[in-house]
N, C-alpha and C positions, 0 to 999 in steps of 0.2 A: 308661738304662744297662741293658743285659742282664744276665740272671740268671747267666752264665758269666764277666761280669766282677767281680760282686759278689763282697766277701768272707763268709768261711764264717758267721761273727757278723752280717751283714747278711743273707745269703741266706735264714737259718734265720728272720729276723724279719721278713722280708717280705711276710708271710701276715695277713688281716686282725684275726684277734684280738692276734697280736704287732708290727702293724705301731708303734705308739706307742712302743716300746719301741728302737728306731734312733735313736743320738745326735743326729744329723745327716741326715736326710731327701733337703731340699736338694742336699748334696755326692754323693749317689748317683742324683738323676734326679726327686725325690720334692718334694712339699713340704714348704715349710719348717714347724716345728711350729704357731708362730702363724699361718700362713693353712690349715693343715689345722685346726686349731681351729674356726679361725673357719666354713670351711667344715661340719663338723660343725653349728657352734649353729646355722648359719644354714641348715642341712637339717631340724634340728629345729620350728627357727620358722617356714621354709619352703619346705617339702618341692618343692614342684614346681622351686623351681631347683635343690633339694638333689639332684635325679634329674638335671639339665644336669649339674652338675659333676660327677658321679661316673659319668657317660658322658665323661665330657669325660678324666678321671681314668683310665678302665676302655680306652679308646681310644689312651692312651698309648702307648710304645715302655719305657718306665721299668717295671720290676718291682715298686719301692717305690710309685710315682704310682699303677700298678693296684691295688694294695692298699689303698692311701689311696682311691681312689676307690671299692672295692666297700661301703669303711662307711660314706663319705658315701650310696653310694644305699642298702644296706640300712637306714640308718636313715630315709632319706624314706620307703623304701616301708614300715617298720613303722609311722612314724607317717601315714601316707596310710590306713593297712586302720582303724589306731585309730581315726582320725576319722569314716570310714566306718562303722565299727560303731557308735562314743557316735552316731553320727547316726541309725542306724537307728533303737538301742533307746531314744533318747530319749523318743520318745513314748509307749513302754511304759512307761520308769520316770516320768516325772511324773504315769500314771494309776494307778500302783500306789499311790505317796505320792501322791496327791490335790493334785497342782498345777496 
């Protein structure tokens, strides 16, 4: 659904920090709240398909889906650098504490 058919209470929450916030997701182009959930935990658990769907999301023709999907991949890619880094500085920190 395009952003010029949304209404004014949906249009203003379309954006990713207020997308959660839209009663009804689904009924405007977006997904529904349980499978945007789930996609969420399962960006968090893991990331590399969390960046598919939220291309997949970000690709859309929906205004709500695009929104829904920039959180699902910003959250892969913050949890993809975190990983990267405990990986880096692991080896520093178990020489500091003597592991």
């Amino acid at each position: 659904m395009q952003c010029s058919q949304l209404s004014d209470d949906v249009r203003s929450n379309a954006i990713p920090s207020r997308v959660h916030k839209i009663a009804q997701p689904e009924a405007y182009g977006g997904w529904s709240k349980g499978l945007y959930s789930l996609f969420v935990i399962l960006a968090i658990f893991l990331p590399p398909a969390g960046i598919i769907l939220g291309i997949v999301g970000i690709a859309s023709d929906s205004t709500v889906k695009k929104a829904q999907g920039k959180v699902v991949l910003v959250c892969s890619f913050i949890l993809i650098v975190i990983g990267i880094v405990g990986g880096l500085l692991a080896p520093q920190i178990s020489k500091l504490w003597n592991f």
